[in-house]
C-alpha positions in Angstrom: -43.9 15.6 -28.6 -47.6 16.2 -29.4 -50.0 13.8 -28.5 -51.4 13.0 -32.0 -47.5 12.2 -32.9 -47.0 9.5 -30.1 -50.2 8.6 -31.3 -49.0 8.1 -34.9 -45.8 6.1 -34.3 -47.8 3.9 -32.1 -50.3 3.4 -34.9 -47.4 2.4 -37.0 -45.5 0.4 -34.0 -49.2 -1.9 -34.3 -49.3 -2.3 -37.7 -45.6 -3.3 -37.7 -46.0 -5.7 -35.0 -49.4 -7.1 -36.4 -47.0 -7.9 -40.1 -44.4 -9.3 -37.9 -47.3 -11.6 -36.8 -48.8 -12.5 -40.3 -45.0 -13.1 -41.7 -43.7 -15.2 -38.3 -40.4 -12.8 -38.4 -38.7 -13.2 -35.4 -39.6 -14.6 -31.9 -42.6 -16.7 -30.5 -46.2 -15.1 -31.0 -46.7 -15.1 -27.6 -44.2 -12.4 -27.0 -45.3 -10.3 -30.0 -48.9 -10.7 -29.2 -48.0 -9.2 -25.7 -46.0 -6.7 -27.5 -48.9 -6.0 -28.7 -51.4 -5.1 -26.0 -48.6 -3.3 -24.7 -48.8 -0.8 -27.8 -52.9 -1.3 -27.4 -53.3 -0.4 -24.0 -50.8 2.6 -24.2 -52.6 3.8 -27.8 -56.2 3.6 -25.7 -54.8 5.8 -22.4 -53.0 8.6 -25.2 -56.6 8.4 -26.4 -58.9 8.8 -23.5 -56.4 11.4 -21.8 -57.2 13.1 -25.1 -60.9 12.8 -24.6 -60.6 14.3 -21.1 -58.0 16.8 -21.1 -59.9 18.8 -24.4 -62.8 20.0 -22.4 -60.5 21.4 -19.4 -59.7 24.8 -20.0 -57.0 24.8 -17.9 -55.1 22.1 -18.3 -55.6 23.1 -22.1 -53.5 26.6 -21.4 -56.3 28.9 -22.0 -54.7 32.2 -20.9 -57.9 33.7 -20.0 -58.9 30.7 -17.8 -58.4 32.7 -14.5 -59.7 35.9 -15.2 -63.1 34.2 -16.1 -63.1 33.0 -12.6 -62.5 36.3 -11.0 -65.2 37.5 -13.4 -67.3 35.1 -12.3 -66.6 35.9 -8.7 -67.2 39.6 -8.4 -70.5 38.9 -10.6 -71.6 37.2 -7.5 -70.8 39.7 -4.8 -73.9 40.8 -4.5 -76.1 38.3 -4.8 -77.8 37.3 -1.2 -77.7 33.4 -0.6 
């Protein structure tokens, strides 16, 4: 499942916890407000693994990734350090 998927359901897992709130269906608002950080702080690391994951070009499966490194290498081969 895609990232921005999980990312949906847990957008609408919030907003159905936050209605359950507002109506006061169900159990004690203690365990929904926990419910809800829960969602909040598992919505906040989908994010930020986002944020840090679209600048690798590796870990984004860039199938050229390791022949720019080679490239990179033999460019160097003669340069005296």
């Amino acid at each position: 499942m895609a990232s921005k998927e999980v990312i949906q359901k847990i957008e609408a897992a919030i907003n159905r916890v936050c209605d359950d709130i507002k109506q006061k269906k169900g159990s004690s608002g203690a365990e929904k407000l926990d419910a809800l950080s829960k969602l909040i702080n598992s919505y906040s690391r989908l994010l930020e693994r986002d944020k840090l994951s679209a600048s690798d070009a590796n870990e984004d499966g860039d199938p050229h990734y390791h022949e720019r490194l080679m490239q990179q290498k033999e460019s160097r081969r003669g340069v005296i350090r």
